[in-house]
C-alpha positions as CSV (number, residue, x, y, z in Angstrom):
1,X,18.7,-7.2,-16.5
2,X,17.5,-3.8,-18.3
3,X,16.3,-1.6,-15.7
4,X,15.5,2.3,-15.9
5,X,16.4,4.2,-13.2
6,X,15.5,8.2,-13.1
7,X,13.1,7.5,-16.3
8,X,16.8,7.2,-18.3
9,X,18.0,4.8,-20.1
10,X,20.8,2.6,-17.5
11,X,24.1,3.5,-19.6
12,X,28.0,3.1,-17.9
13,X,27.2,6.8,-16.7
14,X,28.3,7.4,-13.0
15,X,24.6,6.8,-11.9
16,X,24.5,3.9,-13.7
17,X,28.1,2.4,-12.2
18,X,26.1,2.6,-8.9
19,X,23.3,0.6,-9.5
20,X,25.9,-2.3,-10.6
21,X,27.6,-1.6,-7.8
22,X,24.1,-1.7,-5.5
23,X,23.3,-4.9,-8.0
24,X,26.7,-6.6,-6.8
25,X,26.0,-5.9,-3.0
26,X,22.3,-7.4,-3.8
27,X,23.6,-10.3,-5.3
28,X,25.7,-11.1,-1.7
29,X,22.9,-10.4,0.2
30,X,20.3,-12.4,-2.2
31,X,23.2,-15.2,-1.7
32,X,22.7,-14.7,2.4
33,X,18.4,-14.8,1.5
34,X,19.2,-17.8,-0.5
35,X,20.9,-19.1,2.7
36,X,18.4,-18.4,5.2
37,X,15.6,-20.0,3.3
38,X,17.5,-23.3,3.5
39,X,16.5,-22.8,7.1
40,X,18.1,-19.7,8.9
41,X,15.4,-17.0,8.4
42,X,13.5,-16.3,11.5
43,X,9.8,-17.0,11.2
44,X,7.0,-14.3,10.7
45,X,6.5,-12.2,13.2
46,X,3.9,-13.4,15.7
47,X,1.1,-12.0,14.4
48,X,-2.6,-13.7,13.3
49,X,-3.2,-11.9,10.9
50,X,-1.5,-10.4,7.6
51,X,0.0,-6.1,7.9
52,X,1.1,-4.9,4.4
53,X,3.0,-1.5,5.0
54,X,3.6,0.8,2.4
55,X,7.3,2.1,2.4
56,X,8.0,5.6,0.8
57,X,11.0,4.9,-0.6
58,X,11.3,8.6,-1.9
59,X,11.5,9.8,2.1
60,X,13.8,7.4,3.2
61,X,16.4,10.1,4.3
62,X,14.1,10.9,7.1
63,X,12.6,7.4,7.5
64,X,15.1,4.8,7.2
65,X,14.9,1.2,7.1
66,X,16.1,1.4,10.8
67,X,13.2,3.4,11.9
68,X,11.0,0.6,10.4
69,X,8.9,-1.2,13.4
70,X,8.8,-4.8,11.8
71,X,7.5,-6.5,14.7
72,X,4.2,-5.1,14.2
73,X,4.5,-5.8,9.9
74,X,4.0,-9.2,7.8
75,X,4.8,-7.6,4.6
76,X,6.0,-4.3,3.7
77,X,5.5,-3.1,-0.1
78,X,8.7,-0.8,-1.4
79,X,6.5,2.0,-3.1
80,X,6.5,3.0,-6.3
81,X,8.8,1.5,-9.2
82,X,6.7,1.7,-12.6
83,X,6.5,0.6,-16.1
84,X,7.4,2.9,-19.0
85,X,5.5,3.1,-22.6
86,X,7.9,0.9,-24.0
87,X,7.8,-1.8,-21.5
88,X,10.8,-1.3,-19.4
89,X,10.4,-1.5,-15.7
90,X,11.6,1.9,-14.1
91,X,13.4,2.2,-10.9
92,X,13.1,5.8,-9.3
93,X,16.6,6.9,-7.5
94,X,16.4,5.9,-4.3
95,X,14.1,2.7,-4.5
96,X,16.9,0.0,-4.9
97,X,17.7,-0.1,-0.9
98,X,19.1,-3.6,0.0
99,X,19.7,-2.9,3.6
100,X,16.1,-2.4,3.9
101,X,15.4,-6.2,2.3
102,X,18.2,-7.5,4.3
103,X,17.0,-6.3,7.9
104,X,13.0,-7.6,6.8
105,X,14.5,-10.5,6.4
106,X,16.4,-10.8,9.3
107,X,13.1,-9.9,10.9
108,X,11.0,-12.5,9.3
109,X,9.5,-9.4,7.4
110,X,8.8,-10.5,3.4
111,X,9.6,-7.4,0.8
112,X,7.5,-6.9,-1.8
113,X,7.9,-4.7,-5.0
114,X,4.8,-1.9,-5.5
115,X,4.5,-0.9,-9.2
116,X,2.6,2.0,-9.8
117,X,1.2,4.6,-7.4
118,X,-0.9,8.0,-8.0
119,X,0.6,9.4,-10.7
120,X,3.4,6.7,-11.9
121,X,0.8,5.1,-13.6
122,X,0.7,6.4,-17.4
123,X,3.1,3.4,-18.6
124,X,0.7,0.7,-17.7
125,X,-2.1,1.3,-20.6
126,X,0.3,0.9,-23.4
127,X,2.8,-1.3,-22.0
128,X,-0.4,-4.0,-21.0
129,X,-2.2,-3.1,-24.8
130,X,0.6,-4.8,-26.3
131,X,1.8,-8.2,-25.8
132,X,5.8,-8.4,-26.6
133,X,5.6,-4.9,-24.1
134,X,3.8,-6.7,-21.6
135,X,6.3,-9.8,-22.0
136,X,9.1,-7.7,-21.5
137,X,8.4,-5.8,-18.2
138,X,7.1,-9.0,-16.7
139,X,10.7,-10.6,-17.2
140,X,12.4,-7.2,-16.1
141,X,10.3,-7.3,-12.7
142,X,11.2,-10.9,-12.4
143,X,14.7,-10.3,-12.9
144,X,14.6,-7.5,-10.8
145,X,12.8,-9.6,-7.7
146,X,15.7,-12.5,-8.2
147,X,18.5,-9.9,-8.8
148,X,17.4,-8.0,-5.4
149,X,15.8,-10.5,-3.3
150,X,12.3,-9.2,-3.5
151,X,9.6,-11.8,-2.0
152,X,6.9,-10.4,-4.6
153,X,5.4,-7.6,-6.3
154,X,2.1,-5.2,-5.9
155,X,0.1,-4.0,-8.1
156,X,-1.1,-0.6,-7.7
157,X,-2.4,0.3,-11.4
158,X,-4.9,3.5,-10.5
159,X,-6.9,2.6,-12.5
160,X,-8.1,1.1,-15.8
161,X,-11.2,2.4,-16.4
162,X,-11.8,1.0,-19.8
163,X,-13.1,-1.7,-21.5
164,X,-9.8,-2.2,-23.3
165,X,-7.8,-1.8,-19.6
166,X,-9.8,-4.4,-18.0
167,X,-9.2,-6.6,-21.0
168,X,-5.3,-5.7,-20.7
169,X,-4.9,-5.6,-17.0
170,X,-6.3,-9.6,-16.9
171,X,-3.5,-10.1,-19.2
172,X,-0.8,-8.4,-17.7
173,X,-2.0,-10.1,-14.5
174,X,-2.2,-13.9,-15.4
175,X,1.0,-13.6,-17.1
176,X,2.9,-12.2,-13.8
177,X,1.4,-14.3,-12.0
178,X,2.9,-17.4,-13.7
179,X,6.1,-16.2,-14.2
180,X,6.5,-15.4,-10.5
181,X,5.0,-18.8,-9.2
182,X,8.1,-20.3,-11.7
183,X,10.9,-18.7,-9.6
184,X,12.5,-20.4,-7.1
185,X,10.9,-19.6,-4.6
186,X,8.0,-18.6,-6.0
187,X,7.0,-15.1,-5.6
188,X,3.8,-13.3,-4.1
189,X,1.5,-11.4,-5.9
190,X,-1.1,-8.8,-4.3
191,X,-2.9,-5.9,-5.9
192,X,-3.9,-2.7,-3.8
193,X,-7.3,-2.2,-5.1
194,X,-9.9,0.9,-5.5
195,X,-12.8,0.8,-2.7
196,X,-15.7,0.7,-4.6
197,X,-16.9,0.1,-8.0
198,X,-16.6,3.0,-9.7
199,X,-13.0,1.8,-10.9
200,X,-13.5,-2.1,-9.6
201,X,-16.6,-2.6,-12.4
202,X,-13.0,-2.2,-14.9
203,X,-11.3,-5.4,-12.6
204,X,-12.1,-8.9,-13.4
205,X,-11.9,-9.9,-9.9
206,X,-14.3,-12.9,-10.1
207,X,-11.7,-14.4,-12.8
208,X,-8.5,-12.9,-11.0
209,X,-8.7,-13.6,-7.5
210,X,-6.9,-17.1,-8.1
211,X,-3.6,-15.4,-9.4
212,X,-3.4,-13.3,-6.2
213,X,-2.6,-14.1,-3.2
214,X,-3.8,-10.8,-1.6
215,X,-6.2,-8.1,-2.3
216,X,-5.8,-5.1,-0.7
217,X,-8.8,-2.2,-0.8
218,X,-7.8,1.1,0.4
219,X,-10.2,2.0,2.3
220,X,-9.3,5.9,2.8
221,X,-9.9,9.1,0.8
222,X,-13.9,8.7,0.8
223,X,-13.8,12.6,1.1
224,X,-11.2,15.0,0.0
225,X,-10.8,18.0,-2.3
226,X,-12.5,15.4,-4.9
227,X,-16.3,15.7,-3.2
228,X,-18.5,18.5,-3.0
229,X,-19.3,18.1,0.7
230,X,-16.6,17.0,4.3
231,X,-16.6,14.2,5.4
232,X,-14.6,11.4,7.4
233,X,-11.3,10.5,5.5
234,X,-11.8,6.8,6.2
235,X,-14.8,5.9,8.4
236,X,-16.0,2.5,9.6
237,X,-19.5,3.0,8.4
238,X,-21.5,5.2,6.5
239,X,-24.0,7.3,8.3
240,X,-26.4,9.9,7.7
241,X,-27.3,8.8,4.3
242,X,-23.9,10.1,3.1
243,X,-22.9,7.7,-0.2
244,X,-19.4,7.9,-0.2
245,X,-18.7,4.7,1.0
246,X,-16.8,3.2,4.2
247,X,-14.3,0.3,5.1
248,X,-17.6,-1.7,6.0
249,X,-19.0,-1.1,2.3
250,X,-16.1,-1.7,0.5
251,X,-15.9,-4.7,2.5
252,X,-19.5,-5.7,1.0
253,X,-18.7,-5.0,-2.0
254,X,-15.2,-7.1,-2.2
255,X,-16.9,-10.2,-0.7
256,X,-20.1,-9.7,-3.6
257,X,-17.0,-9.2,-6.4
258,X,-16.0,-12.7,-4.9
259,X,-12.7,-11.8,-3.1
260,X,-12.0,-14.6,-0.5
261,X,-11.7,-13.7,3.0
262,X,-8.5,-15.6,3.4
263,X,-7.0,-13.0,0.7
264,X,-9.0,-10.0,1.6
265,X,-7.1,-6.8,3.2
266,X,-8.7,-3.5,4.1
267,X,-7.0,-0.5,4.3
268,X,-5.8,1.8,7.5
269,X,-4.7,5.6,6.6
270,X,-2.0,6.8,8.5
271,X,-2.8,10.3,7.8
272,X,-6.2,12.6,7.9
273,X,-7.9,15.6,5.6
274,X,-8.6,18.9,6.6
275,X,-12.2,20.5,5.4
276,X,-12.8,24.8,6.2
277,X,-16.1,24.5,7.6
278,X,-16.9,23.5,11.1
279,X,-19.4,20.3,10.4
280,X,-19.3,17.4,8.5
281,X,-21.6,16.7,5.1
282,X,-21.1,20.5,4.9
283,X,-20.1,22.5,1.7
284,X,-16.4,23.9,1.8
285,X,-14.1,25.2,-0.3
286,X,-10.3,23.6,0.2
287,X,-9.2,20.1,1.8
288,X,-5.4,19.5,2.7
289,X,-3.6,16.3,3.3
290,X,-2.1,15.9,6.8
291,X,-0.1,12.9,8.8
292,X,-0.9,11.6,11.5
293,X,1.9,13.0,13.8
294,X,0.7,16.6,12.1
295,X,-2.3,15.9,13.3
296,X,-0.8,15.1,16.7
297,X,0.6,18.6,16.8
298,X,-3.2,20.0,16.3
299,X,-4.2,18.3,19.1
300,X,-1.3,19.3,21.2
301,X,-1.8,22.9,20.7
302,X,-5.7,22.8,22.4
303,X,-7.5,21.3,19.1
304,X,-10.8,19.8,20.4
305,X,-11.1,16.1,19.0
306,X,-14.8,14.6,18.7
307,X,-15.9,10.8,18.1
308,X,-18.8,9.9,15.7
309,X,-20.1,7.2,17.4
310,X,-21.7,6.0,14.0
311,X,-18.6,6.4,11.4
312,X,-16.3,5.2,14.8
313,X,-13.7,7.4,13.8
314,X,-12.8,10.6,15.5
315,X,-12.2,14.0,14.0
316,X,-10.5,17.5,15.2
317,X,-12.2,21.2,15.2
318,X,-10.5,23.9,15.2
319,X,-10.6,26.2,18.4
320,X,-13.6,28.9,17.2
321,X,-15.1,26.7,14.3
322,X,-14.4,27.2,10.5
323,X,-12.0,23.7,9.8
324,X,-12.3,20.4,10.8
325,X,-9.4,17.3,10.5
326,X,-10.9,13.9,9.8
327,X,-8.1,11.2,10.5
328,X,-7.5,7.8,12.3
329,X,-6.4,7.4,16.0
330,X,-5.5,4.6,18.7
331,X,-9.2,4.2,19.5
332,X,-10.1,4.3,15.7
333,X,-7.3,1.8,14.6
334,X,-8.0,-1.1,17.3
335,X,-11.9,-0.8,16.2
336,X,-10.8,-1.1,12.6
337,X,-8.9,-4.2,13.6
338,X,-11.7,-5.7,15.5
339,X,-13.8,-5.2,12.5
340,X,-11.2,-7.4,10.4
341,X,-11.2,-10.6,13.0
342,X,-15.2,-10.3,13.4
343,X,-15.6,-10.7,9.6
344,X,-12.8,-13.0,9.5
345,X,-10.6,-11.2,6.3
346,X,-7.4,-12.1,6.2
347,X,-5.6,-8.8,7.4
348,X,-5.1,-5.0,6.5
349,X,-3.0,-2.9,4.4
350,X,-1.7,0.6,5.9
351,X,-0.6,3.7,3.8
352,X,2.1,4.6,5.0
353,X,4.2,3.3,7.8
354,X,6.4,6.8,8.1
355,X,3.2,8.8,9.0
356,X,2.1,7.6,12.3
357,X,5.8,8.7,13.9
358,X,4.8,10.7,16.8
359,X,7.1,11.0,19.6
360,X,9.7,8.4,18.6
361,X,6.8,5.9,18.7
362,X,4.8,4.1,15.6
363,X,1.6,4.6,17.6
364,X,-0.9,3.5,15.3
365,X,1.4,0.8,13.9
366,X,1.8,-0.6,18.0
367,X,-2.3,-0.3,17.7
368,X,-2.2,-3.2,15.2
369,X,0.4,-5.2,16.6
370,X,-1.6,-5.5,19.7
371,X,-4.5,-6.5,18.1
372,X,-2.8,-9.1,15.7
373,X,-1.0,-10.8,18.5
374,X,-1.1,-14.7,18.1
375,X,-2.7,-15.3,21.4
């Protein structure tokens, strides 16, 4: 094992006496895993259909793994570890977090592994352009999945958007792939995928699909501070000519990029964008980023909310006009659900499961559960 953790070299530093420690309690509890695969572990939760959450492990002082509602999860992916130029698998600070993979599993819950994230992601182009680098952070992030009991790893490369990156990211892929199908048990593999194809025409998907088990699209941010006119955050469907695309386009355009329904996953934001101008499609000239349970607080203070009957997503206005907050609620969610069992995908992915806390409650996350109940 040669991890990074804190983008430093792991020397027998105080920091780095911790980690062996944290790698010795690991080892006990991969030893208790171990166990309960033998026949102990509960099954997965009761639900029909598959519920990636993303954990932030950097907030985990205000969201801990106890705060975690697993009943309504399949899967939830540990965000972000990354790779370095070099090829070595970094860990940030407070990412190792074994009571969190203990409890999932306890829970029936599988853990898996997120590499990457906006932002983490400068280590993947030269670490998948060269082979023995590519070799060597594959074995590191098996290494690290047997040392702490992780269930799989996702891949959240955003994005390759060359010829040489698509050529790369096929290799780096395939290769993971068969090294964690060799472990005992084998691991999982999923990919959180761009909506469109602006960045998907730089995925093989038609070629990779096999070596996945999941594909999740995130199906949020079709307007933010990046567009030149409001819009929904994350609608259902695109109306009023507006090009920016939607959780039923992106849906489209995975099944014509030959993603199979039983691994296809669309994507539920737990958050919402603000816009200063009163209408959507409008001009405006700053967007913000707001959770859910923000969001909550705009409402509770006498903030109208609307629903677009065409997008099926709601949106807030402020008392007087001049902003507006696009985001995701209990109505939105469930119809978002009930668009994944009519087309029959396989399940959703949701960014992130701290964000929807409102009131003690994980409202949207209870949304889901609902509507994935085995009947």
């Amino acid at each position: 094992m040669a991890y990074i953790e804190n983008s430093k070299p792991m020397k027998r530093t105080p920091t780095a006496i911790v980690l062996l420690i944290l790698l010795g309690m690991a080892r006990v509890f991969g030893a208790q895993a171990v166990r309960t695969r033998a026949g102990v572990r509960p099954p997965l939760p009761q639900l029909d259909h598959v519920v990636i959450g993303y954990f932030p492990s950097w907030n985990r002082a205000a969201f801990d793994h106890t705060m975690i509602a697993y009943d309504s999860l399949t899967h939830i992916a540990v965000s972000f570890a990354m790779p370095d130029a070099k090829g070595n698998l970094v860990l940030p600070q407070d990412f190792v977090y074994p009571a969190l993979n203990q409890t999932a599993h306890l829970h029936g819950v599988k853990v898996l592994m997120s590499l990457g994230g906006w932002g983490n992601c400068a280590g993947f182009t030269p670490m998948a352009a060269d082979s023995a680098k590519r070799a060597k952070f594959i074995g590191q992030v098996a290494d690290f999945c047997r040392d702490y009991d992780y269930d799989g790893v996702d891949i959240d490369w955003e994005f390759p958007e060359t010829a040489a990156e698509r050529t790369n990211f096929t290799q780096l892929i395939k290769g993971l792939a068969v090294a964690l199908k060799a472990m005992t048990p084998p691991r999982l593999l999923t990919m959180a995928a761009s909506s469109g194809d602006y960045y998907g025409r730089w995925i093989e998907f038609e070629t990779l699909h096999p070596y996945f088990d999941f594909v999740g699209f995130m199906t949020y941010d079709f307007h933010g501070p990046w567009t030149d006119h409001s819009g929904h955050n994350a609608p259902l469907f695109s109306c009023d000519g507006d090009e920016c695309g939607s959780m039923n386009d992106t849906f489209l355009y995975a099944r014509s990029r030959g993603i199979p329904l039983g691994k296809l996953l669309l994507g539920v934001p737990f958050y919402g964008r603000s816009f200063d101008t009163g209408y959507l499609y409008d001009r405006f000239r700053d967007s913000r980023y707001y959770p859910f349970y923000e969001v909550m607080t705009f409402r509770a203070a006498g903030w109208p909310s609307f629903w677009d009957r065409c997008a099926k997503v709601p949106y807030l206005r402020k008392p007087g006009g001049g902003e507006i907050i696009s985001y995701d609620d209990v109505s939105s969610v469930w119809r978002k659900c009930l668009y994944i069992k009519e087309k029959g995908s396989a399940g959703l992915i949701v960014w992130e499961i701290s964000l929807d806390r409102w009131q003690g409650q994980s409202v949207l996350l209870e949304v889901i559960r609902n509507s994935f109940l085995k009947k």
